[in-house]
N, C-alpha and C positions, 0 to 999 in steps of 0.2 A: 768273118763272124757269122753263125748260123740265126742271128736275129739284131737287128740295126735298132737303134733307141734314137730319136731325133726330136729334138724341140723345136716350135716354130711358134713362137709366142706363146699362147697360151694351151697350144694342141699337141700332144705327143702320137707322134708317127711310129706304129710299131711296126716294123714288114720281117717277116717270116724269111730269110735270105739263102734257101736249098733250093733253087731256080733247077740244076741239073739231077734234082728227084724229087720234082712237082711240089715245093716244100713240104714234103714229108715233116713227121716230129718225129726225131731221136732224141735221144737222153738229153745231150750237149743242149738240144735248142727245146728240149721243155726245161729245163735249169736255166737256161736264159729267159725264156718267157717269161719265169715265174719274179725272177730278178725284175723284170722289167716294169711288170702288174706291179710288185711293192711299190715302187719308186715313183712310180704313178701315181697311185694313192695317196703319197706320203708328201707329195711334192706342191706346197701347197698354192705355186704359180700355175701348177698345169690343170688346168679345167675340162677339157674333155681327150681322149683317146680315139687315133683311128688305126685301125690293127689291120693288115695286108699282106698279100705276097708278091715277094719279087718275079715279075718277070711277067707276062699275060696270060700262060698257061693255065696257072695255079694260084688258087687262093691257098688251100691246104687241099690235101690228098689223105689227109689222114694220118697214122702212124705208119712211122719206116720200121714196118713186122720183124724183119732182119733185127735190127738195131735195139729196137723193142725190146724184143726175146732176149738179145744178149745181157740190154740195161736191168731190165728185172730181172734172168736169173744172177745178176751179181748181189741181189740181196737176200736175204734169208726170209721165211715163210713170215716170219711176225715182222720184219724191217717193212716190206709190200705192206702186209695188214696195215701197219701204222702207216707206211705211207698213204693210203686206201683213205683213212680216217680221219687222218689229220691233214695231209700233207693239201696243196690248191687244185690237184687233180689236170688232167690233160689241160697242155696249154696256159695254165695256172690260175686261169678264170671260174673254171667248170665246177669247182667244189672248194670248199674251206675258205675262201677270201672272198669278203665283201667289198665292193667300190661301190659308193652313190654316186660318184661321179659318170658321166654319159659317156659311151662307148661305143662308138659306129664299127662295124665291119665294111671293109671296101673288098666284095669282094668280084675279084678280077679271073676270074677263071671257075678250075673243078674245084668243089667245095664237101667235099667226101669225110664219112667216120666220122674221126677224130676230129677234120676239118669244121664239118657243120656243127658238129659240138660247140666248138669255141665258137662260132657265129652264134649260135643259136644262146651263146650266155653275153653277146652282146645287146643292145638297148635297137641299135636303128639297126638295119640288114640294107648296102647299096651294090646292086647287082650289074654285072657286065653281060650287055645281051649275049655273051658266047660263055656264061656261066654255066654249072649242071650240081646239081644237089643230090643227094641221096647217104643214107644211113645203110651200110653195106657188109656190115660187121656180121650178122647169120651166115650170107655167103664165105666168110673165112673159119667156121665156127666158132663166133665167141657173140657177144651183144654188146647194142651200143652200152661203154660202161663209164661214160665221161659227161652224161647227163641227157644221151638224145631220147632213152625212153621216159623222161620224166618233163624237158622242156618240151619237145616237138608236139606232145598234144595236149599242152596249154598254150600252143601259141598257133596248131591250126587244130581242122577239128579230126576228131579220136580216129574216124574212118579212115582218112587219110591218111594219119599216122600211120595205123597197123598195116594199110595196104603196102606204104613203103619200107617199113621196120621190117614187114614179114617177108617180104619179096626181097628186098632187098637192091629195090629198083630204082633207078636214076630218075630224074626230074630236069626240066629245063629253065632257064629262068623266065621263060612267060609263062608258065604253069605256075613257077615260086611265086611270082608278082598273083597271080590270080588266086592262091588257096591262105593266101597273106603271109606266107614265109618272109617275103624281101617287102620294101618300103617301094623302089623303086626301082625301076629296067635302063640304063642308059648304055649309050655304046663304050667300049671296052676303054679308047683313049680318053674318055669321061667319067672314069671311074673315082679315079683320087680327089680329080678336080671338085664333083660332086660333092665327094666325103670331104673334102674339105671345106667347100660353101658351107655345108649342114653344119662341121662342126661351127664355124666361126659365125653362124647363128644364135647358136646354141650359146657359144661366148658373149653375145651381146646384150644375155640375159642376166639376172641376179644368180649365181655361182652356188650361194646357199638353198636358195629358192629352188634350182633347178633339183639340186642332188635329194632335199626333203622333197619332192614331189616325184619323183624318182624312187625314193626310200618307201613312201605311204603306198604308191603304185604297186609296189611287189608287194611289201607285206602283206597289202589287203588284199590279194586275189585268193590266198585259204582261208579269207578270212568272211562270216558273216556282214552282209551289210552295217547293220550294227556297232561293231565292234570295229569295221575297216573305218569308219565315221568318227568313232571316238581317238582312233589312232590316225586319222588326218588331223584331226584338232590338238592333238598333240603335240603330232609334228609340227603344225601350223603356228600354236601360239609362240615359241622363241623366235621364230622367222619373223612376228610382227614386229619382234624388237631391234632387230638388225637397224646398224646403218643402213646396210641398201635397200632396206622397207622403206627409208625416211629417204632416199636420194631418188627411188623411182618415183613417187608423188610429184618432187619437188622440181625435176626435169622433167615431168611432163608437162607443169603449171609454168614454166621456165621456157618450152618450147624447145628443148634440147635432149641429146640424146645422155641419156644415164651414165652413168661415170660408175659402176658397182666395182668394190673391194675386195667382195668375199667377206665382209665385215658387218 
């Protein structure tokens, strides 16, 4: 199978499974991807996602151009359009589908295109010192079209971006950790390990709480101060009413660790 799905409590393991073409995405394994995101969402035991590729090469490499070319031209000019508009876009993260739920990227290798795309529509970025990043898509003539010119400079600054959008140059991951692309540098056999400490952090907290402060975070970054303020209080006020409003109080006055629902 070109993409493995695995649960381990409460954290789903997605790894990217084209180890002998750096997992590239073809057709087969962005239709799996996207299967996978649903299922995620929907799944209302699974609390956070950590998304990877098999094998230490490669996190993703981007799109397999071959494979690519063949899967789109099998559809028709307005089939693309639609897909383009509607459809979850590279990877199945990148456009049309929202998850509040927390999303780490582990990633273990080259993190290219299409690659850093999907990273870049994750929540946490965990990097393997032998990682390398870069948005490469000019150099094939096309641009990044799976969300790297629209995330990459809100998430470092504009300069940067354009220097690497336009050149279309590689980066290494102690540059990533310095311009804030990645959360954190570790060695490469610590990669999963990592991403899984964090997510099972992340688990130990209120499940509702996390994904509304999650939710209020994005929204509000095109948003006026103002306005980002009214829509945390919004989000904010049914979260006071939750069970696990009432159970973190009550285990902390208890001297124990929270027992949270999702409820």
């Amino acid at each position: 199978m070109s993409v493995l799905f695995e649960k381990k409590e409460k954290i789903a393991i997605i790894t990217i499974n084209r180890p002998q073409a750096m997992n590239s995405l073809d057709g087969e394994t962005l239709d799996e991807l996207n299967k996978c995101w649903i299922e995620f969402r929907d799944d209302p035991d699974l609390w956070v996602a950590i998304i990877t590729g098999a094998g230490n090469r490669a996190f993703c490499a981007g799109g397999d151009l071959k494979s690519l070319r063949d899967y789109y031209s099998s559809m028709t000019p307005i089939e693309r359009r639609e897909r383009g508009e509607k459809g979850p876009g590279v990877g199945g993260i990148t456009r049309n589908l929202e998850i509040w739920k927390p999303i780490i990227a582990a990633i273990n290798g080259h993190c290219l295109a299409g690659g850093l795309e999907i990273a870049l529509a994750c929540d946490i970025r965990i990097a393997a010192e032998t990682a390398t990043f870069g948005l490469t898509e000019v150099s094939r003539g096309i641009i990044p079209g799976a969300g790297g010119t629209q995330r990459l400079p809100r998430l470092i600054s504009l300069a940067k971006s354009l220097d690497m959008i336009l050149c279309a140059d590689r980066i290494d991951a102690q540059e990533a950790l310095e311009i804030g692309l990645v959360s954190r540098v570790v060695p490469v056999k610590d990669v999963m390990a990592e991403a899984i400490k964090t997510a099972e952090r992340i688990c130990r907290n209120a499940p509702l709480a996390v994904r509304a402060a999650k939710e209020a975070i994005y929204r509000g970054l095109d948003m006026p101060l103002a306005e980002g303020l009214r829509l945390e209080q919004f989000l904010a006020e049914p979260i006071r009413q939750t069970e696990d409003a009432k159970e973190g109080p009550r285990a902390f006055s208890e001297k124990r660790e929270p027992r949270f629902k999702g409820k």
